[in-house]
C-alpha positions as CSV (number, residue, x, y, z in Angstrom):
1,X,37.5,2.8,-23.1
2,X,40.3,0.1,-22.8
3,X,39.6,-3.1,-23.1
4,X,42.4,-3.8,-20.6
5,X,40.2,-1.9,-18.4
6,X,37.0,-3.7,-18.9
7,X,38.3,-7.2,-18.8
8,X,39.9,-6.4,-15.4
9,X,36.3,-5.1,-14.2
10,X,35.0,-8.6,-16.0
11,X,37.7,-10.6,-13.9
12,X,36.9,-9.3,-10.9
13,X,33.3,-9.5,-11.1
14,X,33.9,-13.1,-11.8
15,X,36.0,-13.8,-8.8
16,X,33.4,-12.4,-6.4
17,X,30.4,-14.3,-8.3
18,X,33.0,-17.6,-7.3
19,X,33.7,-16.3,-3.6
20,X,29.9,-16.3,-3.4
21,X,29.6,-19.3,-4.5
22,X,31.5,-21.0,-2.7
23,X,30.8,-19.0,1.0
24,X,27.3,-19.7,0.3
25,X,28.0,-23.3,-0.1
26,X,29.7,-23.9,2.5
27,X,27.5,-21.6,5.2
28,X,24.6,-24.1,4.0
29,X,26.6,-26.7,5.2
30,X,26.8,-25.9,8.6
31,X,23.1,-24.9,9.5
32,X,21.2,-26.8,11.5
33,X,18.5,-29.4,9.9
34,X,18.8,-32.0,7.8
35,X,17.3,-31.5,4.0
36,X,16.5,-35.5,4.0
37,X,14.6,-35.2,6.9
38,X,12.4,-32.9,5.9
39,X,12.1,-33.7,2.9
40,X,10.9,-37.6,4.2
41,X,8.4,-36.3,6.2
42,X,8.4,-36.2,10.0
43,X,7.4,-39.5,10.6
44,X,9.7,-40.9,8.3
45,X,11.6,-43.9,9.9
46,X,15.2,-43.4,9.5
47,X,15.6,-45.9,7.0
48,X,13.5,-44.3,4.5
49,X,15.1,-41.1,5.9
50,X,18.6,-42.6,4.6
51,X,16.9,-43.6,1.5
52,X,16.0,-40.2,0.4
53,X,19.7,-38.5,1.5
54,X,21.1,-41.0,-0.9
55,X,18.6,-40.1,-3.7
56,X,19.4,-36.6,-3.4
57,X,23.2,-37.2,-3.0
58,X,23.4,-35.8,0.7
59,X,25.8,-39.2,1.2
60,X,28.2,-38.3,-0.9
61,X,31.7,-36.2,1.1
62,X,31.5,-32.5,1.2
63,X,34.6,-32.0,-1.2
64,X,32.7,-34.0,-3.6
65,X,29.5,-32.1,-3.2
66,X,31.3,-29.2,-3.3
67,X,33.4,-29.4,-7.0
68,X,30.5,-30.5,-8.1
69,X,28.1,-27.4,-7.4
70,X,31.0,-25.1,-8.6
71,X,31.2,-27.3,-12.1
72,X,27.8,-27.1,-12.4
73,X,27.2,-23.5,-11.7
74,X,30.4,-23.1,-14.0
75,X,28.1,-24.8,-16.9
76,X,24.8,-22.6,-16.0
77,X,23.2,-25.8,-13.8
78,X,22.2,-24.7,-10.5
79,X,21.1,-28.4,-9.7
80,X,17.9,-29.9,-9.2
81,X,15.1,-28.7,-6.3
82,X,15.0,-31.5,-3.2
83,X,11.0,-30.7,-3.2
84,X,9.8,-29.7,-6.2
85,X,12.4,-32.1,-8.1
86,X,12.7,-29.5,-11.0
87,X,15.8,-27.9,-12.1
88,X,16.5,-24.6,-10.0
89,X,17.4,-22.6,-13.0
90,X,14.0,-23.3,-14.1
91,X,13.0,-21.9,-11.0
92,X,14.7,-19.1,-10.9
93,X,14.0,-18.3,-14.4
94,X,10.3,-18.1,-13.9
95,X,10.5,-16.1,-10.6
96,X,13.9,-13.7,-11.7
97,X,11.7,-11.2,-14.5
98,X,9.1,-10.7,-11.7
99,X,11.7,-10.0,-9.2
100,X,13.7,-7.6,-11.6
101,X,10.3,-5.6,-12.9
102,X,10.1,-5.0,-9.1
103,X,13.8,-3.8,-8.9
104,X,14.1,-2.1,-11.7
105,X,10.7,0.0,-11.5
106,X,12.1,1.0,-7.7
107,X,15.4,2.2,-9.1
108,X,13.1,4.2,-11.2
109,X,11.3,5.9,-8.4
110,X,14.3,6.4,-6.5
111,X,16.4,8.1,-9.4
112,X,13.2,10.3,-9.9
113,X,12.3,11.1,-6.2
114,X,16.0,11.6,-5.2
115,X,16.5,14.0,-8.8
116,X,13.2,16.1,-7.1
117,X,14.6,16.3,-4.1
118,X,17.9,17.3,-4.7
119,X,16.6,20.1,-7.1
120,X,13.7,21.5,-4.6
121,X,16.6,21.7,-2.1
122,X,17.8,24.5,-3.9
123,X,14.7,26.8,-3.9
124,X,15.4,27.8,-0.4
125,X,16.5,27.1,3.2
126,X,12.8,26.5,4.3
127,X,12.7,23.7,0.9
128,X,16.2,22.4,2.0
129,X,14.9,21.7,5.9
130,X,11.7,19.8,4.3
131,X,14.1,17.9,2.1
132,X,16.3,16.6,5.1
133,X,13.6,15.9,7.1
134,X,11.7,13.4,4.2
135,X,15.3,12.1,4.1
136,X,15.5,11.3,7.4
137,X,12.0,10.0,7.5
138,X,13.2,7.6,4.8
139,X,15.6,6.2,6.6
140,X,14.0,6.0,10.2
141,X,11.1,3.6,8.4
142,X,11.7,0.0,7.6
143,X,10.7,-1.0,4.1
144,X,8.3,-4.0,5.7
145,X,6.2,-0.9,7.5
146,X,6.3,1.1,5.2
147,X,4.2,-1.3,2.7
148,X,1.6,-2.2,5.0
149,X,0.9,1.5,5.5
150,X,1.0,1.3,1.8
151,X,-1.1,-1.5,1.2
152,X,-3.4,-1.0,4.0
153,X,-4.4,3.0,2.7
154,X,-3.5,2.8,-1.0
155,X,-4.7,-0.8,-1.7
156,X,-7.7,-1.3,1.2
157,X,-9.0,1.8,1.7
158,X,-8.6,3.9,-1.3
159,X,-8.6,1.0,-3.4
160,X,-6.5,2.3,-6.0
161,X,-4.0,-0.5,-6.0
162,X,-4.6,-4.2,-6.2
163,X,-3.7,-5.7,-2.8
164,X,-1.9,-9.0,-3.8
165,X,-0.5,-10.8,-6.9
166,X,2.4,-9.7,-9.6
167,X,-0.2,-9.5,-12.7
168,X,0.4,-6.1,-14.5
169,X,2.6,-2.8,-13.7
170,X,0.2,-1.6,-11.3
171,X,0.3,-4.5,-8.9
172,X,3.9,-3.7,-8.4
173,X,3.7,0.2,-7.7
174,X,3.2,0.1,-4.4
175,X,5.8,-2.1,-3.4
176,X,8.0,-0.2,-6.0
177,X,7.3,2.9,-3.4
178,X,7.9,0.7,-0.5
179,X,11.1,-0.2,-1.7
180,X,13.1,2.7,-3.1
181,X,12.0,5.6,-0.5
182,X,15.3,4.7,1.9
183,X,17.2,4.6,-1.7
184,X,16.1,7.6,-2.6
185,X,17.1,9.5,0.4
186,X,20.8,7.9,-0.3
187,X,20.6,9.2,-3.5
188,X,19.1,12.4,-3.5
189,X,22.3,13.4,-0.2
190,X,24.6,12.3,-3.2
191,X,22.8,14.4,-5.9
192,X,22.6,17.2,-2.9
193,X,26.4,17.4,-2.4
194,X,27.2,17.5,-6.3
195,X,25.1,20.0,-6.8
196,X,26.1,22.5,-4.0
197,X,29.7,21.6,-5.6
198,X,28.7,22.8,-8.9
199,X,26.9,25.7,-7.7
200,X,30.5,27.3,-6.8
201,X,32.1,26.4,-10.0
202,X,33.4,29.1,-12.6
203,X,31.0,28.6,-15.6
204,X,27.6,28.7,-12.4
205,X,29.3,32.2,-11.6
206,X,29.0,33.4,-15.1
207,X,25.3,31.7,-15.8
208,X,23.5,34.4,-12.7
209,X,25.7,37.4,-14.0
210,X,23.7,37.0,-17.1
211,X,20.5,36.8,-15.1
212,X,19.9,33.1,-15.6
213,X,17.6,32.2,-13.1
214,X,18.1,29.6,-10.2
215,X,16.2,26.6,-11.2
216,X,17.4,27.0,-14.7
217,X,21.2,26.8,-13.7
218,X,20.7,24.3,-11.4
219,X,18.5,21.6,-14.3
220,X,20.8,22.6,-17.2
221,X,24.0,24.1,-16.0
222,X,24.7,21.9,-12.7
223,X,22.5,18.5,-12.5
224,X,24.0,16.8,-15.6
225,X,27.3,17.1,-13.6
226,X,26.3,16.5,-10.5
227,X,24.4,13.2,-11.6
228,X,28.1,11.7,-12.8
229,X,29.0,11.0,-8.9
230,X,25.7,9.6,-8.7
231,X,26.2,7.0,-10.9
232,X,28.4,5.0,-8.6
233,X,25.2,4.7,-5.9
234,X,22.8,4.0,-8.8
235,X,24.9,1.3,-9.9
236,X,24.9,-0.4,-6.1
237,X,21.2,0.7,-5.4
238,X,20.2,-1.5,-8.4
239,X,21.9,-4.6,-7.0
240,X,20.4,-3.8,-3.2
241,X,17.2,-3.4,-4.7
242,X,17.2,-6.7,-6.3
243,X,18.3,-8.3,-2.8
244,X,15.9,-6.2,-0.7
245,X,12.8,-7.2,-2.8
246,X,12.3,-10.6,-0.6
247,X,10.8,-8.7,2.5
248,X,8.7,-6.2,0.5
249,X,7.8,-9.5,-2.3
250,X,6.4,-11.6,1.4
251,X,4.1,-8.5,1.9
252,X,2.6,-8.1,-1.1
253,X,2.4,-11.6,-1.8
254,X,4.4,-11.5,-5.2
255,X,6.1,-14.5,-6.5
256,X,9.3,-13.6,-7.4
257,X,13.1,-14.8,-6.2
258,X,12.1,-13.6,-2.7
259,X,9.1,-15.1,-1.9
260,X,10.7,-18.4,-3.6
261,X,14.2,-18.8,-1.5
262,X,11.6,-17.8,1.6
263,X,9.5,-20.9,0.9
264,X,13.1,-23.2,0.3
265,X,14.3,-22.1,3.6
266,X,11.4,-23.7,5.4
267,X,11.9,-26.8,3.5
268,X,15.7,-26.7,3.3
269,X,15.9,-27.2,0.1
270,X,20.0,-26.6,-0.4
271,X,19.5,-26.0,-4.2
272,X,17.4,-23.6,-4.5
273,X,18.9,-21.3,-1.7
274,X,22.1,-21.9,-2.8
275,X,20.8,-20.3,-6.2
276,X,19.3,-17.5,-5.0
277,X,22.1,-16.6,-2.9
278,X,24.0,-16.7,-6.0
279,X,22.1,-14.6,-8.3
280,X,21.5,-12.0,-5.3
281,X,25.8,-12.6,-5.3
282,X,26.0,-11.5,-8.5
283,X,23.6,-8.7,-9.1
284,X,26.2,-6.1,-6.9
285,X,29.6,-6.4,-8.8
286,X,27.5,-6.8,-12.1
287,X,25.8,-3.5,-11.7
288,X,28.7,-1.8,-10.5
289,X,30.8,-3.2,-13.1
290,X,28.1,-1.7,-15.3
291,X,28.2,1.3,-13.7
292,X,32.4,1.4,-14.1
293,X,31.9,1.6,-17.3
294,X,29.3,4.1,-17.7
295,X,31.4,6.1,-15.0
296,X,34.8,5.6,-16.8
297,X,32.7,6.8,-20.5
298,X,31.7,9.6,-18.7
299,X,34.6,10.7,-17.0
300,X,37.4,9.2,-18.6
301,X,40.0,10.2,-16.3
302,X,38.5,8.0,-13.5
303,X,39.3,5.1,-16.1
304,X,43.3,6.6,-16.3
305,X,43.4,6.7,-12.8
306,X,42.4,3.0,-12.6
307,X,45.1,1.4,-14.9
């Protein structure tokens, strides 16, 4: 692997991370509702309204504001929380390794449900008709219904799940499930179309004239292959995931990144929102820069065709 290669991957991740930045910033900007306000009280009188916007720097010109969120966030400072007047990366390091168990335990649930998929597709047509119809399934649900039906049979009625919190592994199963069944279906049409590409190649032809059976070819000959396409649409699931955990995190009541810019929206608290929005920024060309250079070790002449 070059490393002209995987400093231009590193250059361009950073200039989106700064586009983010800086769209986010400015979007903020321009939304209705003022932070001092709210954060005065309602029956503030204006005086004490103006008190507070100058306290929190609100006063200060846009430009200013501006150069000074990017030379913080440039120095790891995500600025300090109108409300609970506590530095945001504090914040967002308490709630980020609940948010990311949640992620990363979905990505692992859709890698495996999409791998089973894929590979009972091939066991039949009457298989490969029950595969496309869970896939569409998948996608017809919203991730929001798709918990409650989770947490109202799984967690109230069979009681096999806790219902609400983030303590443990097994609080976050079910909203794991919730989270990576649309995922899955994306990845498992992926895994799908590799594999009936493989299935026609030269050595597959040579595996049944020896009598090797079906499922055998298809685990050991074909999947390893087919999986290298894949890793692209792992690499962007991972950073969706991350993202999409706020809706399925407000139904299950955990406390993670979601749950947290949620609550600073109501409150309009700038700094905390603009951090999120920032982390959630990053997580997609991070992971796909990651999964460039998995990719590009795996099949290196993707990594010629990119110089």
């Amino acid at each position: 692997m070059t490393l002209r290669w995987t400093v231009s991957l590193a250059l361009h991740t950073a200039g989106v991370v700064f586009l983010v930045a800086t769209v986010s910033f400015f979007l903020l900007q321009i939304v209705p509702g003022d932070p001092a306000a709210v954060v005065a009280g309602l029956d503030a009188a204006p005086a004490t309204v103006e008190a507070v916007r100058a306290q929190l720097g609100l006063d200060v010109p846009w430009p200013v504001r501006y150069v000074d969120w990017i030379s913080g966030l440039a120095r790891g400072s995500f600025g300090v929380s109108y409300v609970q007047k506590t530095p945001v990366a504090e914040l967002v390091a308490r709630r980020l390794p609940i948010t990311a168990a949640l992620a990363g335990l979905a990505l692992l649930f859709s890698i495996t449900a999409a791998i089973l998929m894929a590979l009972l597709s091939r066991l039949g047509r009457a298989a490969a008709t029950f595969v496309r119809v869970m896939e569409y399934a998948s996608f017809a649900f919203p991730q929001f219904w798709i918990g409650l039906l989770l947490l109202s049979y799984f967690g109230l009625h069979l009681g096999w799940f806790p219902v609400v919190g983030s303590e443990g592994l097994q609080r976050l199963v079910l909203p794991a499930v919730a989270l990576s069944l649309g995922n899955a279906a994306v990845l498992s049409r992926t895994i799908r179309a590799g594999l009936a590409e493989q299935l026609r190649s030269a050595h597959v032809v040579a595996a049944r004239s020896l009598g090797v059976s079906r499922l055998r070819i298809a685990v050991v000959h074909v999947l390893p292959l087919a999986l290298i396409p894949a890793v692209t649409i792992v690499a962007i699931q991972a950073g969706y995931l991350l993202a999409g955990a706020i809706v399925v995190e407000q139904v299950f009541g955990i406390p993670g990144l979601g749950r947290l810019a949620l609550t600073a929206i109501g409150q309009r608290d700038l700094p905390v929102i603009q951090a999120v929005v920032v982390v959630f920024g990053v997580a997609f060309p991070l992971f796909s820069m990651i999964g460039d250079v998995i990719l590009g070790a795996l099949w290196p002449r993707l990594r010629q065709q990119q110089r």
